[in-house]
Backbone bond lengths (Angstrom), bond angles and torsions (degrees), N, CA, C in turn:
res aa  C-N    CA-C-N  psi(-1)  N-CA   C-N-CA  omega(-1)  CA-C   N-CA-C  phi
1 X - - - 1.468 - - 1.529 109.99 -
2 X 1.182 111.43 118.93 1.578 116.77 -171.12 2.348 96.42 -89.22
3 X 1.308 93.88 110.43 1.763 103.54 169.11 1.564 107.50 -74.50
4 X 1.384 108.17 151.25 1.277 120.15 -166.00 1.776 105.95 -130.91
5 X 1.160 129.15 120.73 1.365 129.28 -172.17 2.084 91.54 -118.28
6 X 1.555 99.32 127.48 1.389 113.33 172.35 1.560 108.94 -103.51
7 X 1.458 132.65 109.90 1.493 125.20 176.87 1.416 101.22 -111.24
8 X 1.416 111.01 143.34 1.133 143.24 -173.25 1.907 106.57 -106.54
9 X 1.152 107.53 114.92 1.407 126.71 -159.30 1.830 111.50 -119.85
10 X 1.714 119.39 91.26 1.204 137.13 -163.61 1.049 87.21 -57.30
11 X 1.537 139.83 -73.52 1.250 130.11 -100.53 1.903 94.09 -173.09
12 X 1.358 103.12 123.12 1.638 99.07 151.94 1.433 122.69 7.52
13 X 1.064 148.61 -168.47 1.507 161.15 115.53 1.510 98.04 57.02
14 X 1.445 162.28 -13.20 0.746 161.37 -143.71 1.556 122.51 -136.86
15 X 1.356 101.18 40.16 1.566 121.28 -158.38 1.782 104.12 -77.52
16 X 1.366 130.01 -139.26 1.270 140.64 -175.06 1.622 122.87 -85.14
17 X 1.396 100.73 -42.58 1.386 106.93 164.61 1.538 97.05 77.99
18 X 1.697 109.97 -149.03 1.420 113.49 -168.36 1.889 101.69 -65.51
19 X 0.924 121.46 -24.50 1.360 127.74 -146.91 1.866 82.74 -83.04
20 X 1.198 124.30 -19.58 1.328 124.04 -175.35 1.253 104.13 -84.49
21 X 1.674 127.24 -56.26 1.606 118.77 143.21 1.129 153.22 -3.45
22 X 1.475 94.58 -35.00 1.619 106.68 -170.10 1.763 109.71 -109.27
23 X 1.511 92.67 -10.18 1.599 88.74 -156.97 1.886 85.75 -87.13
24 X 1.734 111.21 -28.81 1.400 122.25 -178.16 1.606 103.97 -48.42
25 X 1.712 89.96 -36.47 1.800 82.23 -153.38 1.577 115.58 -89.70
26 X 1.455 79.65 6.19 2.022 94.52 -174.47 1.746 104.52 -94.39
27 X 1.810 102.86 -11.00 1.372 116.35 -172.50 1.856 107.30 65.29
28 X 1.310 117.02 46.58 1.440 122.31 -172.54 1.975 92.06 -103.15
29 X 1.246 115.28 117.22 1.310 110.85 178.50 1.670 94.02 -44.51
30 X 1.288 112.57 160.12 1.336 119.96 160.13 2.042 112.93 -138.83
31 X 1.438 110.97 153.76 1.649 100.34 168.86 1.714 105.07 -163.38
32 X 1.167 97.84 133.68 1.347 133.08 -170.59 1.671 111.81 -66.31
33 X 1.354 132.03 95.45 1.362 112.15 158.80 1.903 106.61 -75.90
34 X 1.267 112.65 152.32 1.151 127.17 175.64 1.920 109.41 -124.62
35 X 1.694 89.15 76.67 1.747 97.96 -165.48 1.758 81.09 -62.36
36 X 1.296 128.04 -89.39 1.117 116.71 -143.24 1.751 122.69 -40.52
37 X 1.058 119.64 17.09 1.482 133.02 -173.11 1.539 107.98 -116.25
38 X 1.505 100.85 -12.05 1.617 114.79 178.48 1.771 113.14 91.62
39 X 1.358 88.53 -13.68 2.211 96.77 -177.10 1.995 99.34 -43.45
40 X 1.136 97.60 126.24 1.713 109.14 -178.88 1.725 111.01 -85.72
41 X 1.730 95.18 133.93 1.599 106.55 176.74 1.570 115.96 -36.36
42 X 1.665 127.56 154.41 1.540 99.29 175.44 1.489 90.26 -87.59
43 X 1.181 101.54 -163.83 1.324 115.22 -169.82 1.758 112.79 -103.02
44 X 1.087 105.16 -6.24 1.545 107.02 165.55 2.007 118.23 -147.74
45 X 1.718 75.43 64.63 1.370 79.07 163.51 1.373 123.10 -76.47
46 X 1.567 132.19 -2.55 1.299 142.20 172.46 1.758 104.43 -46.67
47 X 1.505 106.44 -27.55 2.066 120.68 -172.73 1.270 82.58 -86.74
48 X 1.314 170.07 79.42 1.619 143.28 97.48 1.219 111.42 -118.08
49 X 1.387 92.34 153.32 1.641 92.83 -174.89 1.340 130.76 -102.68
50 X 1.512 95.88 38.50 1.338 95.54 174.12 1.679 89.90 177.51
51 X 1.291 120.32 123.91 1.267 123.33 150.77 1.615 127.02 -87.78
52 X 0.983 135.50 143.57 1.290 145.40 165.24 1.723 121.96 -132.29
53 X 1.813 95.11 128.52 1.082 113.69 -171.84 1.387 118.86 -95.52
54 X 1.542 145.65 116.03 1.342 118.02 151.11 1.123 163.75 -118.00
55 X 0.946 167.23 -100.97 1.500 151.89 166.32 1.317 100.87 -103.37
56 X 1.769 103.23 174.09 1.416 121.26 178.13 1.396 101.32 -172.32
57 X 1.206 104.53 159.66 1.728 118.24 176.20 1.835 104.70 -79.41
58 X 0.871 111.18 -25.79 1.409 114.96 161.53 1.941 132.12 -42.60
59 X 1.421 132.24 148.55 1.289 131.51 -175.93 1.412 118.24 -119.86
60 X 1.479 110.56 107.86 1.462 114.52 -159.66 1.620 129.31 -31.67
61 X 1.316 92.20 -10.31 1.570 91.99 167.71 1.122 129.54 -126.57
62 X 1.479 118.34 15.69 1.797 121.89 141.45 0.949 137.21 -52.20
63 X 1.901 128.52 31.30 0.698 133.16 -155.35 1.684 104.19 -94.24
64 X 1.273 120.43 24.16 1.720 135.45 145.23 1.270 119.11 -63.85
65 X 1.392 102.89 -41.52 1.523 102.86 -170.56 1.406 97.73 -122.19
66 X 0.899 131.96 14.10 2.119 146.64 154.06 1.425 114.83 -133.50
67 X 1.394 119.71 77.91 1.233 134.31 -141.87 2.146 73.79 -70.01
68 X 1.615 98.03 -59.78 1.702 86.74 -159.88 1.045 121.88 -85.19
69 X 1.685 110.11 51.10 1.818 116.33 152.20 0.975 98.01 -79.15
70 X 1.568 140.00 -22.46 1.696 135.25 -177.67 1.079 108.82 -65.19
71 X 1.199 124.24 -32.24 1.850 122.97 -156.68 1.826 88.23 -90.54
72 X 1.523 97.96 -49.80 1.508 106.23 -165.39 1.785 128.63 -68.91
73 X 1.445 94.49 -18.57 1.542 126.48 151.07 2.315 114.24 -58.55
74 X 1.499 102.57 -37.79 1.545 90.11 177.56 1.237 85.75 -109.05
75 X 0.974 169.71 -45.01 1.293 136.02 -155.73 1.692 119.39 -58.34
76 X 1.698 94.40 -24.31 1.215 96.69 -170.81 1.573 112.17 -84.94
77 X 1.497 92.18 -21.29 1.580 102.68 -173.11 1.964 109.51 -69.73
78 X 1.284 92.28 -39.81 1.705 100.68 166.88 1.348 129.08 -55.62
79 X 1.276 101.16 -40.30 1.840 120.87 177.68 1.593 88.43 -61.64
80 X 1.352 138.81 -72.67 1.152 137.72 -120.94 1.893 86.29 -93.40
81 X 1.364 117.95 -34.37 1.154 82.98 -164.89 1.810 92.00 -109.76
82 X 1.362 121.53 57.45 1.454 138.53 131.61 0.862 133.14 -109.03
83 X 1.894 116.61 7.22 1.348 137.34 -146.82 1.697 122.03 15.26
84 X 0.772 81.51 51.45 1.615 111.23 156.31 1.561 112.19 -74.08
85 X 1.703 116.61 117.66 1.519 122.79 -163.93 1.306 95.68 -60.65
86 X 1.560 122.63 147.61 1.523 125.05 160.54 1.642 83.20 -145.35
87 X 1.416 95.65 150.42 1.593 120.31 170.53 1.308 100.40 -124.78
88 X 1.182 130.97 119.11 1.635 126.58 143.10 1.616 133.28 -138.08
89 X 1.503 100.44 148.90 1.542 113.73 -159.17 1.966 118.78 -105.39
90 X 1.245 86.05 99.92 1.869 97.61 -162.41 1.427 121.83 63.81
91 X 1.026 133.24 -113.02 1.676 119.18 -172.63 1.380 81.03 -45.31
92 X 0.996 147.14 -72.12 2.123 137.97 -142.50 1.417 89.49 -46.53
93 X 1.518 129.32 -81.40 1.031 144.23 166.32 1.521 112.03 -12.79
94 X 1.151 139.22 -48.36 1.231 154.75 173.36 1.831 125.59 -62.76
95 X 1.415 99.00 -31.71 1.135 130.11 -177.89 1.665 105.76 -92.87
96 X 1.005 115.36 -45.29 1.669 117.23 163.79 1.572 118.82 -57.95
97 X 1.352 102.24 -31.80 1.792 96.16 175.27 1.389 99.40 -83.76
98 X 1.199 123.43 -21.57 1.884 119.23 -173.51 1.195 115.11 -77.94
99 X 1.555 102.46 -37.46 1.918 117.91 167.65 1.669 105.33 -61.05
100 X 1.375 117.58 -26.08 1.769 120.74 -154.43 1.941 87.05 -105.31
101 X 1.097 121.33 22.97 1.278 117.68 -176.44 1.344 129.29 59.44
102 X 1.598 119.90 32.34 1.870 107.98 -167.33 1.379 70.03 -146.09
103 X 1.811 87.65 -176.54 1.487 115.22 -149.15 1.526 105.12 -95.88
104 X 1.106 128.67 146.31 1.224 162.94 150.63 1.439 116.08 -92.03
105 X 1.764 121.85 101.28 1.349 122.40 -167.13 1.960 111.24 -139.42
106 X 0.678 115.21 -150.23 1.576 121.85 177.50 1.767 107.78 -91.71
107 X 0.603 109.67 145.46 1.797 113.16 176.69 1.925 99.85 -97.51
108 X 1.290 90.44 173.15 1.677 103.71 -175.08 1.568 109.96 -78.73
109 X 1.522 126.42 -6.96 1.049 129.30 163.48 2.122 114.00 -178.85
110 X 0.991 126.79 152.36 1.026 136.73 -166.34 1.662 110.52 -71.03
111 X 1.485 140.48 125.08 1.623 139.91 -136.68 1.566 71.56 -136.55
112 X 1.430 110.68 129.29 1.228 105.63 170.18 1.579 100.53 -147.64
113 X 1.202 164.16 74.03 1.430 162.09 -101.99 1.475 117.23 104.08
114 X 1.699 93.40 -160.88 1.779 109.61 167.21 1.189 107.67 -102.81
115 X 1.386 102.31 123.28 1.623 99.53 -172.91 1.927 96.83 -134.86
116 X 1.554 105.06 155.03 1.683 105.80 -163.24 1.621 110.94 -77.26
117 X 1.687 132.17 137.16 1.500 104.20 -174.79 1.581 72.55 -142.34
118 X 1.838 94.59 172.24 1.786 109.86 -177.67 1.313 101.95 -150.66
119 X 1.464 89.59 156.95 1.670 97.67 -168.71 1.606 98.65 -87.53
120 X 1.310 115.37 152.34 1.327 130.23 157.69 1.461 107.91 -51.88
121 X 1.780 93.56 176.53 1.199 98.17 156.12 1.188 118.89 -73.88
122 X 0.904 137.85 -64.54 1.725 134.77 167.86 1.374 116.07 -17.82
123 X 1.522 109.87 -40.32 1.535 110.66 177.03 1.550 114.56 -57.20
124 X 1.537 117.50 -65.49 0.648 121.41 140.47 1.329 129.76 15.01
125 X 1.288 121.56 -89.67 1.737 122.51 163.32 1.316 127.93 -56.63
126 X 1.453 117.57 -20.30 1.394 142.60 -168.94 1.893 87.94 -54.32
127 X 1.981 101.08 129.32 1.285 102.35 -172.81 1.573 100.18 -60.23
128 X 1.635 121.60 -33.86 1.290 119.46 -153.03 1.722 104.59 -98.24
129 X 0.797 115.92 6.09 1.882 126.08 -172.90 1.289 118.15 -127.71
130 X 1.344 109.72 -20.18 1.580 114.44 171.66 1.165 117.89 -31.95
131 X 1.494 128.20 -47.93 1.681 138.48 -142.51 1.910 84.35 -100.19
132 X 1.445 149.60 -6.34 0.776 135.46 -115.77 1.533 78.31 -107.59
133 X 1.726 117.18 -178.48 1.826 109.16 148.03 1.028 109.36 -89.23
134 X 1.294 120.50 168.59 1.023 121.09 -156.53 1.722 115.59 -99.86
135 X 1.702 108.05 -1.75 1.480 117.65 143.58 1.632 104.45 -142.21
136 X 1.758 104.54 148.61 1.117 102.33 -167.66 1.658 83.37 -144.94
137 X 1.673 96.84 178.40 1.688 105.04 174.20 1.360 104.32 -108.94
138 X 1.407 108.75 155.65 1.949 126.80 -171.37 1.545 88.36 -139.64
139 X 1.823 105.03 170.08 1.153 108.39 -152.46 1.589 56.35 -143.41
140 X 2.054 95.39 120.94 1.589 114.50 174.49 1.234 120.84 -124.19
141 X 1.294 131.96 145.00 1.642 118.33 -171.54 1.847 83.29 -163.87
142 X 1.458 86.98 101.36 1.927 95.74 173.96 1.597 99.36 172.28
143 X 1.536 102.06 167.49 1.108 137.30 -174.58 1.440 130.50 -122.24
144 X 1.196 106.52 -19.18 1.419 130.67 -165.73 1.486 110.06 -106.12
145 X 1.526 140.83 138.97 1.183 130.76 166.33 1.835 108.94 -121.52
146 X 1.086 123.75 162.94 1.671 125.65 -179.66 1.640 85.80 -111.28
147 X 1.647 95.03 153.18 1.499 132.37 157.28 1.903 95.12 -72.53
148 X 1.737 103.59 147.03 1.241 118.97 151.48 1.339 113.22 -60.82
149 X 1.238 136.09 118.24 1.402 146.70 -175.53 1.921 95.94 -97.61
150 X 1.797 103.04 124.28 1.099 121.10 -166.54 1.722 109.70 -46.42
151 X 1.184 109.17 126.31 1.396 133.95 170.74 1.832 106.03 97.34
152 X 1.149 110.63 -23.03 1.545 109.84 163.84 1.228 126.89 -30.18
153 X 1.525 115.31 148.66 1.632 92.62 170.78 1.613 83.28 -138.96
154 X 1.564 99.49 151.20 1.479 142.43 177.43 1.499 92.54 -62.78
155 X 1.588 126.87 143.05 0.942 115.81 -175.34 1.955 87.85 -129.84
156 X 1.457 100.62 -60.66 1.342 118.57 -176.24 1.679 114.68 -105.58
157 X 1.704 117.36 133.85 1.212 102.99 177.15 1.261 96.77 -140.82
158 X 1.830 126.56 171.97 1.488 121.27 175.37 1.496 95.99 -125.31
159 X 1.528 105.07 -165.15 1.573 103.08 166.68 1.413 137.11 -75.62
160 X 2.033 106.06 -16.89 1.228 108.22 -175.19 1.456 93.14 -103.46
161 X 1.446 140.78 -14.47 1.402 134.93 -147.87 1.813 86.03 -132.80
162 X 1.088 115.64 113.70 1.612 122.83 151.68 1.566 100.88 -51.82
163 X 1.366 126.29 -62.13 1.666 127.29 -124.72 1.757 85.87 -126.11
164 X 1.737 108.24 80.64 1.270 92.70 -172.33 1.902 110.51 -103.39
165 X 1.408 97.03 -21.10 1.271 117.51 163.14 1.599 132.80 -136.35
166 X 1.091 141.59 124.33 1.664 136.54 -177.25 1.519 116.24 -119.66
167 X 1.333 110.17 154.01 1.374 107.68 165.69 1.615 123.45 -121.71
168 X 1.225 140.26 103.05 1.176 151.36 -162.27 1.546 101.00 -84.33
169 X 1.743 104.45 133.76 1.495 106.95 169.58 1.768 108.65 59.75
170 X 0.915 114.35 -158.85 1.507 124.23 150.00 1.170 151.83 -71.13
171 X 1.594 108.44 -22.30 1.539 117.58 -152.60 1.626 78.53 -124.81
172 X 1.203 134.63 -66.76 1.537 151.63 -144.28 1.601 113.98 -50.41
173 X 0.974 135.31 97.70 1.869 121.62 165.17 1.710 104.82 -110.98
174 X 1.543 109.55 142.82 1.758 108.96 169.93 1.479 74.84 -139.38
175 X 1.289 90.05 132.36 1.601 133.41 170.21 1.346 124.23 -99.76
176 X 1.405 125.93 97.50 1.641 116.26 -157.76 1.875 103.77 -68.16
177 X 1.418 100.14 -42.62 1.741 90.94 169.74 1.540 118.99 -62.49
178 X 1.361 105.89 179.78 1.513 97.00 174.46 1.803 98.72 -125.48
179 X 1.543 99.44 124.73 0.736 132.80 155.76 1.503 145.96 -75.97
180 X 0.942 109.67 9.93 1.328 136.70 -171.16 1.635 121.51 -134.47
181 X 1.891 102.36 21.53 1.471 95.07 -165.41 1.707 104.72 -118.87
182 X 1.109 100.45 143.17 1.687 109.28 177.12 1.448 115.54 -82.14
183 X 1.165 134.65 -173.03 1.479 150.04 135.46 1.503 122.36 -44.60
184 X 1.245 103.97 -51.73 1.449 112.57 166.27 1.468 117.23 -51.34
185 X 1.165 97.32 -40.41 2.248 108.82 -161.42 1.575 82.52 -82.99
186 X 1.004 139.78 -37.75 1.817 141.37 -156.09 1.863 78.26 -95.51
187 X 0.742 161.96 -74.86 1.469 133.59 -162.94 1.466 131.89 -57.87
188 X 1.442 101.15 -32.11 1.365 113.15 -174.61 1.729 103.48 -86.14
189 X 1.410 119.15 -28.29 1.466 128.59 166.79 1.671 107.49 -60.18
190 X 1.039 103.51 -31.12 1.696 99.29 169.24 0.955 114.29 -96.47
191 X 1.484 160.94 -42.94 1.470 125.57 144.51 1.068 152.39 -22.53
192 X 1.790 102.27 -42.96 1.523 129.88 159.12 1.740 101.90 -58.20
193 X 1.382 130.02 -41.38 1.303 107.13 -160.25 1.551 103.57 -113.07
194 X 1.274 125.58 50.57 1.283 128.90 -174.15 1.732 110.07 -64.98
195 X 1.343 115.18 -52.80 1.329 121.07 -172.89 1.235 102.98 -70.64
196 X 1.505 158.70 -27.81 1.332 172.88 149.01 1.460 91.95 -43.96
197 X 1.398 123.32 -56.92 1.675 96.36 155.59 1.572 153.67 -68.62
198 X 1.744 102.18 -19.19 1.323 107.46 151.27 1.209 117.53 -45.81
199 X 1.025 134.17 -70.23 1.657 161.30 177.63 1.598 107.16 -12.28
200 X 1.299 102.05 -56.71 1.736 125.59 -161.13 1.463 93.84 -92.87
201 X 1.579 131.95 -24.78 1.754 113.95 172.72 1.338 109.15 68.99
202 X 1.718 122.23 32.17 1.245 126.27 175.78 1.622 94.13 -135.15
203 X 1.518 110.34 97.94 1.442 121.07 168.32 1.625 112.48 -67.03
204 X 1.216 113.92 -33.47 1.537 123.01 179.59 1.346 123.43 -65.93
205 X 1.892 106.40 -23.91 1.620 93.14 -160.67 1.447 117.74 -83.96
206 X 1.457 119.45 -21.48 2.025 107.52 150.73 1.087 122.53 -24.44
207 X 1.662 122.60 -64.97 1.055 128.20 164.68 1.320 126.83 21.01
208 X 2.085 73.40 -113.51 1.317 135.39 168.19 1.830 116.91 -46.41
209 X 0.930 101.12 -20.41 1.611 104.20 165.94 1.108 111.85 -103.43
210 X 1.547 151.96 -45.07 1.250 147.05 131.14 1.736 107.95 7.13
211 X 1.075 113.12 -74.86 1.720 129.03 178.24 0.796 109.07 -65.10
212 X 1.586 145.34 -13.67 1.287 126.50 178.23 1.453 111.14 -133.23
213 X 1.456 111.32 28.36 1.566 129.11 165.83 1.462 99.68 -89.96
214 X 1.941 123.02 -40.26 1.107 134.65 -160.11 1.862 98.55 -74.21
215 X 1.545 111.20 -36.73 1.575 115.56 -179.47 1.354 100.11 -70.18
216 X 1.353 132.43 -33.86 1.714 123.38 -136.92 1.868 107.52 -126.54
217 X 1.602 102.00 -21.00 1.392 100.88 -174.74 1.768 109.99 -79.53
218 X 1.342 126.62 -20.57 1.256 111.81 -176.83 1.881 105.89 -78.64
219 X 1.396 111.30 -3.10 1.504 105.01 -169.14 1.890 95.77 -109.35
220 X 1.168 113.29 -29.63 1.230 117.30 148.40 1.767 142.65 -40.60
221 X 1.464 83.31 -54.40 1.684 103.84 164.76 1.861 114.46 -63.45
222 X 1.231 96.95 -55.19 1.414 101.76 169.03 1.478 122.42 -54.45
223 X 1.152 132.11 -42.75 1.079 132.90 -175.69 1.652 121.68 -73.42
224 X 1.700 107.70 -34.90 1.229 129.69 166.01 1.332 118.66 -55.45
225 X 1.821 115.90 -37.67 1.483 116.92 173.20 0.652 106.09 -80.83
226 X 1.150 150.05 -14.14 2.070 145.39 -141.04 1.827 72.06 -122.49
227 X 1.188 142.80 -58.07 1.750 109.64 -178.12 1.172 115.71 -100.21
228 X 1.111 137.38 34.14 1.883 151.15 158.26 1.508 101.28 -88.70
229 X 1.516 104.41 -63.40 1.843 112.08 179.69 1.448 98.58 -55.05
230 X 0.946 116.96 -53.15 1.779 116.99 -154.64 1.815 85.60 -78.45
231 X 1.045 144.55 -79.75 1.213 135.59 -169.89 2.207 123.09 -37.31
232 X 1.585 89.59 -55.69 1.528 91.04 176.15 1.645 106.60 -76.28
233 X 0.705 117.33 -15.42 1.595 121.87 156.14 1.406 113.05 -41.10
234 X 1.345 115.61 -73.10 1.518 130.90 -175.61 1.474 91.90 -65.94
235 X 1.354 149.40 -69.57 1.303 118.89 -163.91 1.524 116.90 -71.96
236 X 1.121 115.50 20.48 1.914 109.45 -163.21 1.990 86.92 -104.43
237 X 1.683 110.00 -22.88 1.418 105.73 -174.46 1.589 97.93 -113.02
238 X 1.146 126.55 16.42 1.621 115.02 -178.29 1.259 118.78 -110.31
């Protein structure tokens, strides 16, 4: 049985990342909508087995000026409550609590780097996080935080973010960091976000994230395969 992964693509530069890697190397067809280009949902995405959502500089409810966060808001809402797998990484992630009916609001301050997060207890038990440490570094770039959407469970939290990771239903995780990001995606995200650094009055932090992608991405990477394998694993036999 050949598995089929559908990713949903906000924005330019912000494509699949490792998670696109893995699905190659599992030989899982994979296919790209490119909403911000206007490319239209198919019509039976209900057939893949696995959707994946990902980020954007965008706010789940600009959907005035991102007409297809509306469309991309039910599809997801349908998946989730057929439990139908969805993965998504910050706005995706964000968009799953908006599909799950809760709020999507401003966070206590703007995470833009490697910053330290830990699993709950729940994480902890989490089939796919168990093996994990029990604090590690993520590579974060947002403003926005999600409400726990009823029956969810909290998997990962930090000191500024309660709701840093969840798992919906059975199949479902949105990850407010992104987990799915390379070296490549972290350079070109800093070109892209130059004026977002005016803003913040930190000339250094390109840098300084540059240098500490080089400390944090090989333990990152690792951790990302060890729950991609272990996760598409479980849906390739379920």
């Amino acid at each position: 049985m050949t598995h089929r992964a559908l990713i949903f693509q906000n924005v330019e530069g912000e494509g699949s990342g490792i998670i696109g890697d893995i699905l190659d190397q599992r030989k899982w067809d994979r296919k790209t909508i490119h909403l911000y280009r206007g490319e239209a949902f198919p019509k039976n995405c209900q057939e893949y087995t696995l959707l994946v959502v990902m980020g954007g500089p965008m706010n789940v409810y600009e959907e005035d000026v991102y007409p297809f966060l509306a469309q991309e808001t039910r599809v997801i809402r349908e998946a989730l409550e057929q439990d139908q797998p969805v993965i998504g990484f910050c706005l995706g992630a964000q968009l799953m609590a908006k599909a799950s009916g809760v709020m999507v609001s401003k966070g206590p301050k703007k995470e833009i780097g490697w910053y330290a997060v830990q699993l709950t207890d729940q994480g902890t038990k989490d089939p796919f996080l168990k093996s994990f440490p029990e604090e590690f570094f993520v590579f974060q770039w947002h403003g926005d935080t999600f409400h726990l959407p009823d029956g969810a469970v909290r998997l990962v939290s930090s000191e500024d973010y309660l709701n840093q990771a969840m798992r919906i239903g059975t199949n479902s995780y949105g990850f407010q960091f992104h987990f799915e990001i390379t070296k490549d995606m972290i350079s070109e995200w800093l070109v892209a976000g130059q004026e977002e650094f005016k803003q913040i009055k930190d000339r250094n932090l390109p840098e300084k994230i540059l240098i500490d992608a080089d400390t944090h991405i090989p333990q990152a990477h690792a951790l990302a395969e060890l729950f991609f394998n272990n996760y598409l694993g479980h849906l390739e036999v379920s």
